[in-house]
C-alpha positions as CSV (number, residue, x, y, z in Angstrom):
1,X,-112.9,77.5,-19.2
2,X,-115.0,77.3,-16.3
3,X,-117.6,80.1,-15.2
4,X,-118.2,81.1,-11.5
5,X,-121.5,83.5,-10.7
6,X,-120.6,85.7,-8.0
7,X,-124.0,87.8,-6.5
8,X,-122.0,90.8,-5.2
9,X,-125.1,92.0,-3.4
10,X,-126.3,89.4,-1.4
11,X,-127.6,89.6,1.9
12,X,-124.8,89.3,4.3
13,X,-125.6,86.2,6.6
14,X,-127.6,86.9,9.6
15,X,-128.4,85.6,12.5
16,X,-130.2,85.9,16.2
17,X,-128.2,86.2,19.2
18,X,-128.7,83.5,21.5
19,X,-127.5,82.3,24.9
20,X,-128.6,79.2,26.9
21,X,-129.1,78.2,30.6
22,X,-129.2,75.1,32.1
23,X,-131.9,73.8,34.1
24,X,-129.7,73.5,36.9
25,X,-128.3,77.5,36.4
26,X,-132.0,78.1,36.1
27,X,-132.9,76.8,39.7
28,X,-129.9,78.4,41.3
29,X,-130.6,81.6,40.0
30,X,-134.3,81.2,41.0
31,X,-132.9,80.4,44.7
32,X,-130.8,83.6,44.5
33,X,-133.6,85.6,44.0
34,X,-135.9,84.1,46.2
35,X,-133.1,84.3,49.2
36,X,-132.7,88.2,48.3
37,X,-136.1,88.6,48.0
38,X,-136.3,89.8,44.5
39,X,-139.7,89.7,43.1
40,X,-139.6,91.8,39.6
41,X,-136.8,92.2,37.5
42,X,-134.2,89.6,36.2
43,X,-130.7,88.6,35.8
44,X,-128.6,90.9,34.3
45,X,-125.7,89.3,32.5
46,X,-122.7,91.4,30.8
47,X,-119.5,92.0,30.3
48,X,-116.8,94.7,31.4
49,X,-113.4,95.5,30.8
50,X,-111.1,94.2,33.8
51,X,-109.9,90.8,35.4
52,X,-107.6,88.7,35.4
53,X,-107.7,88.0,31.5
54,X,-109.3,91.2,30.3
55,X,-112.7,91.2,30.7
56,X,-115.3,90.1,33.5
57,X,-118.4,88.5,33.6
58,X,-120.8,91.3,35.4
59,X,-123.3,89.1,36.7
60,X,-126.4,90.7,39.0
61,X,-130.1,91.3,39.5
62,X,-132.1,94.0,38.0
63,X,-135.4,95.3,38.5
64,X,-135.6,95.7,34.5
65,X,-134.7,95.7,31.3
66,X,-133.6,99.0,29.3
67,X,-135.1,99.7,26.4
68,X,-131.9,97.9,24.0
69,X,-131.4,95.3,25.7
70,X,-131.4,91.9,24.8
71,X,-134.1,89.9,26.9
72,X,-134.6,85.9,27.6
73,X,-136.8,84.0,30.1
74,X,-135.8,80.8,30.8
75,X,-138.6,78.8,32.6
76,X,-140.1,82.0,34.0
77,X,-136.2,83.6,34.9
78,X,-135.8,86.7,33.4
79,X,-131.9,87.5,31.6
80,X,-131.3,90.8,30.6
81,X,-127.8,91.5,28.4
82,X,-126.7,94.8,26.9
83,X,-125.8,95.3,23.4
84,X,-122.1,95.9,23.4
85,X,-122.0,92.7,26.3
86,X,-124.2,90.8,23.9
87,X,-120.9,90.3,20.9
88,X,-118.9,88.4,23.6
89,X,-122.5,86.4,25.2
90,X,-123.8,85.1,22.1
91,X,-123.8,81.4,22.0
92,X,-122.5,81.1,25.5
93,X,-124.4,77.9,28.1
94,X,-124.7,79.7,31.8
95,X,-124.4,76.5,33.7
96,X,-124.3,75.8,37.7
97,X,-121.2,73.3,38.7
98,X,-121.2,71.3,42.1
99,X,-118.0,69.5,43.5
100,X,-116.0,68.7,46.3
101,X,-114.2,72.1,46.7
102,X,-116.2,74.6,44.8
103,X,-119.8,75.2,43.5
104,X,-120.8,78.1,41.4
105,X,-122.0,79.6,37.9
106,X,-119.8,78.5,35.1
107,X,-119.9,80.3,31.7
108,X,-119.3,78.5,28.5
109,X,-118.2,80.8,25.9
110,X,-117.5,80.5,22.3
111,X,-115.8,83.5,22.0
112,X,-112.9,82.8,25.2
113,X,-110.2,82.6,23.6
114,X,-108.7,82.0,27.2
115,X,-109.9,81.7,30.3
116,X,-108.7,82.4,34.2
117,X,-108.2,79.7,36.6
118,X,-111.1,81.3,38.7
119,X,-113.5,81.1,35.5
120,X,-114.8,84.9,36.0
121,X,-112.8,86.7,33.5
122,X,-111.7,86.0,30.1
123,X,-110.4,87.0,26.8
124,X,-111.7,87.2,23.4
């Protein structure tokens, strides 16, 4: 007869959100706001119902935070994500790809299920 101790109330695991940015998404997104001439504010990163797989990267500047946000500062860049955005964000890597034919942000995400070919929508 073997005995198993179960702690019915422990602490259910926890964790902090997180999201990263590469140094290259970094110095794109410092460009962007230098050609638009933002000053204050940050990135706002989120995510809305819509596209072609569901839901859409909302991706845009923002002179600042709100008070429930989730706030990150890469190398002096300010990212700003909402609450309800921030289930589908954490753990993603913001990255900045260059090729031949394209160049642009590229979101890594954890929580894609699927993706679009364009790489602005997906689903969870």
């Amino acid at each position: 007869m073997s005995n198993t101790i179960v702690q019915l109330d422990a602490p259910p695991e926890t964790h902090t959100p997180t999201i990263h940015v590469t140094p290259k998404a970094v110095q794109k997104i410092r460009e962007a706001f230098a050609k638009q001439g933002v000053t204050n504010g940050g990135l706002r990163l989120g995510v809305l119902g819509g596209g072609c797989s569901g839901l859409s990267y909302q991706f845009r500047f923002d002179t600042k935070a709100r008070p429930t946000d989730h706030l990150f500062d890469f190398d002096g860049v300010k990212i700003y994500i909402d609450p309800k955005s921030m289930v589908y964000l954490s753990g993603m890597t913001l990255d900045y790809k260059e090729s031949l034919m394209e160049s642009g942000f590229a979101f890594d995400n954890p929580h894609a299920a699927k993706s679009c070919g364009c790489g602005t929508s997906f689903s969870a």
